[in-house]
C-alpha positions in Angstrom: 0.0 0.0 0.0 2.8 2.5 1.0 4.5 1.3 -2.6 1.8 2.6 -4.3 1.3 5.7 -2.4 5.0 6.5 -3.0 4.5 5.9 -6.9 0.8 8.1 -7.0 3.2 11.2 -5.0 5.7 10.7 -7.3 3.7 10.6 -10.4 1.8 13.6 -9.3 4.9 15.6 -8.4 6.6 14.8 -12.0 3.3 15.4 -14.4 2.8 18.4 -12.3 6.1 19.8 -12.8 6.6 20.8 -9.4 9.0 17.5 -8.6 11.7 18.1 -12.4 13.5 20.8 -10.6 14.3 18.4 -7.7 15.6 15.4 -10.0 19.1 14.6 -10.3 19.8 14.0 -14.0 23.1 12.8 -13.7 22.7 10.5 -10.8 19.4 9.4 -13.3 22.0 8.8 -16.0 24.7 7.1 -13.6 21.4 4.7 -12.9 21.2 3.7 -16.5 24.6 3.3 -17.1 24.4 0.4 -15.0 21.7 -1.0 -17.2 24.3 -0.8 -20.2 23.5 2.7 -21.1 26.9 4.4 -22.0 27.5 7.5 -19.7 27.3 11.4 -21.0 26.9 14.5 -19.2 27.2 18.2 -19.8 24.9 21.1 -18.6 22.6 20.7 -22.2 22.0 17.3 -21.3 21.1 18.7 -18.3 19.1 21.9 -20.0 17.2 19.2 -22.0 16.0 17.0 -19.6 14.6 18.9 -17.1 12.4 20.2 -19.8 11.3 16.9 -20.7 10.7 16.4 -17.0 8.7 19.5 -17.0 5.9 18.2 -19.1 4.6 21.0 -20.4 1.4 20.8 -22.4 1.3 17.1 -21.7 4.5 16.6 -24.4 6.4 13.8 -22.5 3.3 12.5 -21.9 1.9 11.7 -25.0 6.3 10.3 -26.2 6.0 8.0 -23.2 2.5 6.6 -24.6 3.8 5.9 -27.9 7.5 4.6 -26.4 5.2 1.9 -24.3 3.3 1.4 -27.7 6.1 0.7 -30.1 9.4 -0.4 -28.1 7.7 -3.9 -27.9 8.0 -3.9 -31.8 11.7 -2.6 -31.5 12.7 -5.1 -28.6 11.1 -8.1 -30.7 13.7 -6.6 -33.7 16.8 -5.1 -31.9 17.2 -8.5 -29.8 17.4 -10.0 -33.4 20.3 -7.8 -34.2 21.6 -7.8 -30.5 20.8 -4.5 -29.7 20.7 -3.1 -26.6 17.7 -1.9 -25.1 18.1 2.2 -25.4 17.5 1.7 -29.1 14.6 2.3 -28.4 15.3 5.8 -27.4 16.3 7.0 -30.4 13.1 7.6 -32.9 11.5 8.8 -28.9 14.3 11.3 -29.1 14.1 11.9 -32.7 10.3 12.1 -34.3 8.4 11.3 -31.0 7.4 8.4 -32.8 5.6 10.0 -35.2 5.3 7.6 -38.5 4.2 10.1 -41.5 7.0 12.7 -39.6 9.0 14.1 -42.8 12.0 16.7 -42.1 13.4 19.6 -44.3 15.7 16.9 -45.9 13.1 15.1 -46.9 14.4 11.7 -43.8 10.7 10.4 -43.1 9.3 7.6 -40.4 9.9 7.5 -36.8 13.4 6.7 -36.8 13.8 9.0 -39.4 15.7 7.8 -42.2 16.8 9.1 -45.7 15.7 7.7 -49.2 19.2 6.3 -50.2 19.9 5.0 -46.4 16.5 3.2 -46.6 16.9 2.2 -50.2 19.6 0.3 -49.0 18.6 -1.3 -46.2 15.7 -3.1 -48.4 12.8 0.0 -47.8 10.2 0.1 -50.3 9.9 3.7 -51.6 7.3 4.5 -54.4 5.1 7.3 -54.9 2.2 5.8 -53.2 3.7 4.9 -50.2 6.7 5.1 -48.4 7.7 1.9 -46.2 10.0 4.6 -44.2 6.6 5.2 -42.6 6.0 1.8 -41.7 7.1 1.2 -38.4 7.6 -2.5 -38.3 9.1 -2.5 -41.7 11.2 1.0 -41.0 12.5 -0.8 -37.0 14.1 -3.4 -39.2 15.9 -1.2 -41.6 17.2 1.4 -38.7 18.3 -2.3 -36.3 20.1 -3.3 -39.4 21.7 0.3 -40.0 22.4 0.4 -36.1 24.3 -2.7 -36.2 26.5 -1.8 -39.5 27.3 1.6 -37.2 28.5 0.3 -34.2 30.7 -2.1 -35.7 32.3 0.8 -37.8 32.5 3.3 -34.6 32.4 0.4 -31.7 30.8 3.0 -29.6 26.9 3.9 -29.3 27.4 8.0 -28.5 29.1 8.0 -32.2 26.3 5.7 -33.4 23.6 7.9 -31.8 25.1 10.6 -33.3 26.4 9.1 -37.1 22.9 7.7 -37.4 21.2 11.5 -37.3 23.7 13.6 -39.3 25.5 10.7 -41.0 28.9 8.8 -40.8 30.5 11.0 -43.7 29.5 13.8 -41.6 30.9 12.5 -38.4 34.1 11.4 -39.6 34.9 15.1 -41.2 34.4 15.9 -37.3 36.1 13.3 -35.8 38.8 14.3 -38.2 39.3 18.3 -37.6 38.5 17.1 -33.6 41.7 14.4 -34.0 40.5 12.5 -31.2 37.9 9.7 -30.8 37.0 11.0 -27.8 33.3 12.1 -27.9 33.1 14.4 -25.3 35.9 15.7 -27.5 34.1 15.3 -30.5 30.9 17.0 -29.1 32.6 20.6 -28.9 33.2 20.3 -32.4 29.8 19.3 -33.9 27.7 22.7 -35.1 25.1 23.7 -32.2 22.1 21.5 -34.6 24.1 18.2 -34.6 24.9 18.0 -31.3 20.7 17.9 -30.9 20.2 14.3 -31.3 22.8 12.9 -28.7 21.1 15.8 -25.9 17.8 14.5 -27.0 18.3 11.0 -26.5 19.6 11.7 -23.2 17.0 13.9 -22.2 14.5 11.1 -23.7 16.2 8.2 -22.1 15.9 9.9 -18.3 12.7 11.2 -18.6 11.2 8.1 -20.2 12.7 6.0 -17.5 11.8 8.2 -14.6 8.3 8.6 -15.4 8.0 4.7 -16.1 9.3 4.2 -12.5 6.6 6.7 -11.3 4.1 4.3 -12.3 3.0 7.0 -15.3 1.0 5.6 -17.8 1.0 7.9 -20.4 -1.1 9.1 -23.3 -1.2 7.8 -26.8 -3.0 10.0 -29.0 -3.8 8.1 -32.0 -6.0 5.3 -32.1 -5.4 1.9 -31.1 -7.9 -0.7 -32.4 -7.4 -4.1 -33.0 -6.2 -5.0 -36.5 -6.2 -7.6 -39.2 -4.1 -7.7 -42.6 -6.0 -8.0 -45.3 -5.4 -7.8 -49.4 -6.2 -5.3 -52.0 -7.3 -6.7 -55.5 -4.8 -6.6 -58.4 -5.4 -2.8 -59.3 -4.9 0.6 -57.6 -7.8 1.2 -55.4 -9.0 4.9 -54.6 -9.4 5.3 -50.9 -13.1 6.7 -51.9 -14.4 3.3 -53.0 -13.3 1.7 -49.5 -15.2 4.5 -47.8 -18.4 4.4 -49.8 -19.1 0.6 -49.3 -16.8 -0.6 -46.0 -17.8 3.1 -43.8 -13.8 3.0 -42.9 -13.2 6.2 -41.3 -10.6 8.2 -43.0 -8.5 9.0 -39.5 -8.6 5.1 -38.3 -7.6 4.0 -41.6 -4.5 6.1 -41.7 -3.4 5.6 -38.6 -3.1 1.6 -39.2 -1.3 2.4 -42.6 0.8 5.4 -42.0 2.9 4.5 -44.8 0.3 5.5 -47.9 1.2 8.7 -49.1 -2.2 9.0 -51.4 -6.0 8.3 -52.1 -5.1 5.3 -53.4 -4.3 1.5 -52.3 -1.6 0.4 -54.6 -0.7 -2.3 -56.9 2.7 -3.2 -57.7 2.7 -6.3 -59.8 0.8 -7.9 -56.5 -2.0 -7.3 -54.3 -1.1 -4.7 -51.9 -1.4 -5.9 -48.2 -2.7 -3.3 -45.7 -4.4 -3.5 -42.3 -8.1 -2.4 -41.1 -10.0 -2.6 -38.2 -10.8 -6.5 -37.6 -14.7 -5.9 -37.9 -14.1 -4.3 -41.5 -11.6 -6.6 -42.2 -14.1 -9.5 -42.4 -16.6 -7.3 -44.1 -14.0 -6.5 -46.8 -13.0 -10.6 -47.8 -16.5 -11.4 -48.1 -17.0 -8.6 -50.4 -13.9 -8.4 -51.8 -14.7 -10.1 -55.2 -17.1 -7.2 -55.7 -14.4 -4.4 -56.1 -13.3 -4.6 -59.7 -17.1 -4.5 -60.2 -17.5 -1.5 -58.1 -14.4 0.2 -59.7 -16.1 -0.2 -63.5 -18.9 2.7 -62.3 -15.8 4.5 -60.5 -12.9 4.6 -63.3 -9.7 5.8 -61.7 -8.1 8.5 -62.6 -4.8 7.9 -63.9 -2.0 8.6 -62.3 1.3 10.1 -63.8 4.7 9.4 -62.8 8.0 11.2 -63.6 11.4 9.6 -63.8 14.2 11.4 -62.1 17.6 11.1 -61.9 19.5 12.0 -59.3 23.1 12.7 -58.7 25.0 11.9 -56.3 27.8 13.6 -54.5 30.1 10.8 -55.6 28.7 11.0 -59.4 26.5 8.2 -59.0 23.4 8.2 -60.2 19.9 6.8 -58.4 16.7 6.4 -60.5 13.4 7.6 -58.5 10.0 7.3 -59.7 8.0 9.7 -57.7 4.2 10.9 -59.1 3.7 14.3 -61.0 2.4 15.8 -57.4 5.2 14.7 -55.6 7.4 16.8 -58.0 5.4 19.8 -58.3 5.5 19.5 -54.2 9.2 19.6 -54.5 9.7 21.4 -57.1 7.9 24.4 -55.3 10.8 24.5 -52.9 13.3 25.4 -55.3 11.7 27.2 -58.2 9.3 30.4 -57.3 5.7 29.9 -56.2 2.5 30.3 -57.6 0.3 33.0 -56.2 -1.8 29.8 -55.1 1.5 28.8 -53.1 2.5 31.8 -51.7 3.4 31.1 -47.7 3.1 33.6 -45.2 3.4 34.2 -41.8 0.0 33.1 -39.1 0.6 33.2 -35.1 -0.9 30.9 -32.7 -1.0 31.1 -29.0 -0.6 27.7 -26.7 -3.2 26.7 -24.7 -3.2 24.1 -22.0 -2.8 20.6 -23.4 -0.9 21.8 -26.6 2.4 19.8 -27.2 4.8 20.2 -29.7 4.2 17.1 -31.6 1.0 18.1 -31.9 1.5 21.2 -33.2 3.9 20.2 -36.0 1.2 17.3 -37.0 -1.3 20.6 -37.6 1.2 23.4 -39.1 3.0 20.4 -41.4 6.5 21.2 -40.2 8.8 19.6 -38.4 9.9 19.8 -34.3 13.5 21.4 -35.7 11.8 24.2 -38.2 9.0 25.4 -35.1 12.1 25.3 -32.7 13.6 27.6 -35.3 10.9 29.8 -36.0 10.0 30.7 -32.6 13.5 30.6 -30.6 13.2 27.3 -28.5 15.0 24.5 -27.0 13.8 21.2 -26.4 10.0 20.0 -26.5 8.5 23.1 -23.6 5.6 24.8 -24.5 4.6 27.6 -22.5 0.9 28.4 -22.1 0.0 31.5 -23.7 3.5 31.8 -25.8 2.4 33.4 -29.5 4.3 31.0 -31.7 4.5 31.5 -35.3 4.3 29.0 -38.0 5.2 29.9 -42.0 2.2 28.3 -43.7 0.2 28.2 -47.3 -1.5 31.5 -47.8 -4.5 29.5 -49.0 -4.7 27.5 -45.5 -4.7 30.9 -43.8 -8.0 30.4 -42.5 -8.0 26.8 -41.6 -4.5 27.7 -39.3 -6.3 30.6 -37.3 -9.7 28.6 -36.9 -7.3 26.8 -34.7 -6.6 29.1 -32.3 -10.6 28.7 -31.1 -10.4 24.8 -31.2 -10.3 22.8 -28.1 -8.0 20.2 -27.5 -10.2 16.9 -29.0 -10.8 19.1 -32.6 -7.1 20.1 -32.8 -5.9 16.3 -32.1 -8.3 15.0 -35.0 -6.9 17.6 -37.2 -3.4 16.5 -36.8 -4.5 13.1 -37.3 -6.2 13.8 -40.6 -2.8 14.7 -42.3 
């Protein structure tokens, strides 16, 4: 009984925010390094982790949900690959476990990885979906890519680091550093690359803290229980499965985060994807009916470019990406439309906001509203104007938002 007073104090005092000041983050780190975890300390760890601890706006909160939901996938996978346990850190650190997160370099999935890393590593990447995005499929990419790193570098802070900004990158440190020392190596990474090692610290502590609290966490995304099924041997528009299976938009993208489109693909084989098990059974029995349905619902064909891409080395990769991706791209580097112009639209947190959250509405990533608005690490403050740099035609939808409670602004994130 005491036990479980002491856990219900603690749990109280570290979601309230009132018990982060008081924790000792590198006695919490000495704890962890007897667990395998290897040790690192400066005063940004430090910095970084108390904010974490803070849990402002419920941040931490929702990470630690989706850590409890996805590190059984990762433990099943990294014990494969004998990796440790703080793996699992990483995308926590990274994405927040975010599947359809996508940064300014275009590395996508919860880990997040780049299109030639996960090329390599056996990832799927067409222009209807993006395995990146697929957690199972994406954990077994990154435990592979782990496992080539540390037995280049022998040493998991390098790893951490390497997998984020690269090994080519991290050597050219290591090199004008001329040590392998990493607290060495640390004062010569630029302030943005030294982000991912602080992160997974910060993550690591505060992830283990609040599980030791007894914290259960939030998961904002739903969690209902699945079955695989298969698709037919043609693309599929999304609109057909809604009109005569009533699968709800959110749920359905949620269970297949790694469709980038409308459509169910088909690439030489029936597409497997997963939907809610009640649906699931609804959809063999009327499977045989689709091609029948699709003949009063012609789909609209899609167009694909062929790109080629060079390489820094002067090799060349061949990407097939669809004519939206590469007027989506395309728009980065060549002026706007008046229809694409981007401007400027505030937004002041309210209570529950977190930053995932907000990144999931305003389509940007953590680094780019860190940027924007001047911040470190994942805190929040209530009633701090933040400004994002959005689509002047979404101008409207972005400041509806600012009148939206907490429910309305979580399914919005959720549609994207």
């Amino acid at each position: 009984m005491k036990r479980s007073l002491k856990f219900l104090l603690l749990a109280f005092l570290l979601w309230s925010g009132l018990g982060a000041q008081s924790v000792k983050v590198e006695k919490e780190i000495k704890k962890l390094e007897s667990r395998g975890l290897p040790y690192f300390y400066n005063t940004e760890v430090e910095q970084y982790t108390q904010d974490w601890l803070m849990n402002e706006n419920g941040g931490t909160s929702i990470v630690l949900g989706r850590y409890k939901y996805y590190s059984q996938q990762i433990d099943q996978v990294r014990r494969k690959y004998d990796l440790p346990w703080f793996v699992a850190v990483i995308p926590a650190s990274n994405t927040g476990f975010e599947p359809r997160y996508k940064d300014e370099n275009g590395n996508s999935g919860i880990w997040p990885m780049s299109y030639l890393i996960a090329k390599k590593y056996g990832l799927k990447q067409m222009a209807l979906y993006d395995e990146r995005r697929d957690p199972q499929a994406s954990t077994v990419a990154a435990c592979k890519y782990l496992k080539d790193l540390y037995i280049i570098y022998g040493d998991w802070l390098k790893v951490i680091t390497a997998f984020k900004i690269g090994p080519a990158r991290l050597n050219q440190v290591i090199h004008s550093a001329g040590t392998l020392n990493f607290s060495e190596i640390f004062e010569f990474l630029e302030p943005e690359e030294r982000i991912p090692v602080v992160q997974f610290y910060a993550a690591a502590v505060a992830l283990n803290y609040s599980q030791e609290a007894g914290v259960i966490g939030e998961v904002p995304f739903s969690q209902v229980e699945s079955d695989t099924v298969s698709s037919v041997n043609v693309i599929v528009p999304f609109s057909l499965i809604q009109d005569h299976f009533k699968m709800d938009e959110v749920v359905f993208r949620n269970l297949n985060p790694s469709l980038k489109t409308n459509y169910i693909p088909f690439m030489g084989r029936p597409f497997v994807f997963k939907l809610p098990k009640k649906e699931a059974k609804n959809f063999r029995l009327k499977k045989d009916s689709i091609l029948y349905w699709l003949t009063a619902q012609p789909i609209k064909p899609i167009q694909y470019d062929t790109l080629i891409e060079v390489l820094e080395n002067n090799d060349t990769v061949t990407i097939i990406k669809s004519a939206e991706e590469v007027e989506e791209e395309e728009s980065t580097i060549i002026p706007r439309a008046r229809s694409q112009k981007k401007i400027w639209v505030t937004y002041k947190v309210k209570k529950g906001d977190a930053l995932f959250t907000l990144t999931d509405i305003f389509d940007c990533s953590a680094q780019q509203l860190r940027s924007w608005n001047r911040i470190r690490g994942n805190y929040l403050a209530v009633g701090k104007t933040l400004k994002f740099y959005v689509l002047a035609d979404k101008k409207a939808v972005y400041l509806k938002l600012n009148k939206m409670d907490l429910t309305e602004k979580r399914k919005v994130a959720e549609q994207d």
